[in-house]
N, C-alpha and C positions, 0 to 999 in steps of 0.2 A: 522335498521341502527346502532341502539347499540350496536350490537354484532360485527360489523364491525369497530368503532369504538375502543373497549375495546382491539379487538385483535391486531389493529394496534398499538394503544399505550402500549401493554404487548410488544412488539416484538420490539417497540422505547426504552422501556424501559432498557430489556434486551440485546440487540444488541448494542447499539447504544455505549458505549466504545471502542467494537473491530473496527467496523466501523469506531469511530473518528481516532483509530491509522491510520486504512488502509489512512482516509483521509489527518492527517498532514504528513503519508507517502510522499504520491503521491506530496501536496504542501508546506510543508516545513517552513507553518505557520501558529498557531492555530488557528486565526481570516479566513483566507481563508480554513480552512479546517473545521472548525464551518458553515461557508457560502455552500462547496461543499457537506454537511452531509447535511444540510437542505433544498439544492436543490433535491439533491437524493430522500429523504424520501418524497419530495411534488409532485417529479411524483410521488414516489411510492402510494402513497395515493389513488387517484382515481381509481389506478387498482390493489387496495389490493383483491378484490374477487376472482380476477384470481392469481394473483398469490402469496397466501395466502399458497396455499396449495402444490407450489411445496419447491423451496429455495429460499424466502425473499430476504436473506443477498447478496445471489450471485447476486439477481435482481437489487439490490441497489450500489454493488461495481460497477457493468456495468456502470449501470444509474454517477456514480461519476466517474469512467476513460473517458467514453466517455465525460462529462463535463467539467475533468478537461484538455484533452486535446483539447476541442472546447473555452473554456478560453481561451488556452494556443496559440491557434491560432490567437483569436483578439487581443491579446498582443503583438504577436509575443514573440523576448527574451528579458524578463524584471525581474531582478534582483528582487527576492524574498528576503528580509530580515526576519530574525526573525528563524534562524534553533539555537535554547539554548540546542536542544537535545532532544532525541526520547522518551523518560521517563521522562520528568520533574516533575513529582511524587512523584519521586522512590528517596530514597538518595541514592547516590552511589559513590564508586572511582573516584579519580579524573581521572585516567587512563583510567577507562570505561568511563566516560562521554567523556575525550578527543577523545576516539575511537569512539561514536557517534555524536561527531562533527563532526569529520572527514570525519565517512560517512554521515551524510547529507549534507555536503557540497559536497562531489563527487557525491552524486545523483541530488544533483540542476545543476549537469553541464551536467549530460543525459539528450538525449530529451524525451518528456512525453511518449513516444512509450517506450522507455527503460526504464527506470522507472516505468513505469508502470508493462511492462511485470519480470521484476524481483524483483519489490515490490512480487505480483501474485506467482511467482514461488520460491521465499527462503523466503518472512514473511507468504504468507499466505499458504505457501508449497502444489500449485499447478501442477499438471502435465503439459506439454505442449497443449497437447490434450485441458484440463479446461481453460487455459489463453487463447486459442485461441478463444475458445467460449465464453468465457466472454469479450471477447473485437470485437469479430467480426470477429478475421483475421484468417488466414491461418494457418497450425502448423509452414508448412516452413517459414513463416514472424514471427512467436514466435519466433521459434529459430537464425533467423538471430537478432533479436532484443535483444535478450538474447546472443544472441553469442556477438554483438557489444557494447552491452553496458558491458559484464562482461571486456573486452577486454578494453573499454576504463578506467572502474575503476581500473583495473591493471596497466596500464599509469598513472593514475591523481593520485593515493592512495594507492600507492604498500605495505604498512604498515597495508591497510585493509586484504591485504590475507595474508598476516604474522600472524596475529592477528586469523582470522580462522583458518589456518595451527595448531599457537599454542592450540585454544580451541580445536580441532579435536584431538591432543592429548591429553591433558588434557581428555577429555569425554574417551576417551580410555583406559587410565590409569586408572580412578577413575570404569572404568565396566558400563560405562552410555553409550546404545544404544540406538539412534532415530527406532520411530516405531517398 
């Protein structure tokens, strides 16, 4: 049971930062996403045997979207407070942290399907295919979800794709290509 043990707590150990981003992604507050991290990892625990040896992290974002949207349904819609910013870490511009206000306030007004699915596919640069099976759905229900939530961040936040637009050049400029 030791060895079972050491391995899950190397992999808590390790993991467990990106994980926490993924989680105050999805809720928008560090205390609930402290909560949705520690629920994840306590299914994960019991059936670390099995699945130890495929991909942990992906078992566990499952394990926390299917959570946080079964939260999100005894709740119904109930105003999260507490989004100071996606880095609160990191010092940074005042201009970058106002643009991650920004968008965390336009992700708290997607519904957790939205949010979800393009948390998944621009933080954790998923393909539609990956989102679908980590959440369960369809492609075609990924992409209407990613379709309507990019759709409605352009309505509520139209400064968020201005802001892309400009890094997209920038990254161009400077000779910096993704993958």
């Amino acid at each position: 049971m030791g060895d079972v043990d050491d391995d899950f707590h190397e992999f808590v150990v390790y993991r467990s930062p990106a994980l926490s981003r993924v989680a105050y992604l999805l809720t928008g507050d560090h205390h609930l996403a402290e909560d949705l991290l520690q629920s994840a990892l306590a299914r994960a625990f019991p059936r670390w045997r099995r699945i130890r040896d495929g991909d942990p992290a992906a078992y566990v974002r499952r394990v926390m979207y299917h959570q946080h949207i079964s939260w999100w349904r005894r709740r119904r819609v109930v105003e999260v407070q507490g989004w100071e910013g996606l880095d609160p870490a990191g010092a940074d511009s005042s201009e970058a942290s106002a643009l991650r206000l920004t968008l965390a306030a336009a992700l708290r007004r997607l519904t957790p399907r939205q949010r979800a699915v393009l948390v998944l596919r621009f933080y954790e640069d998923l393909t539609e295919a990956q989102v679908a099976r980590e959440l369960g759905l369809s492609v075609g229900t990924v992409k209407r979800h990613g379709h309507d939530g990019l759709s409605r961040l352009r309505t509520i936040a139209p400064e968020l794709i201005e802001a892309a637009t400009d890094r997209a050049e920038s990254d161009v400029s400077t000779g910096w290509r993704a993958g």
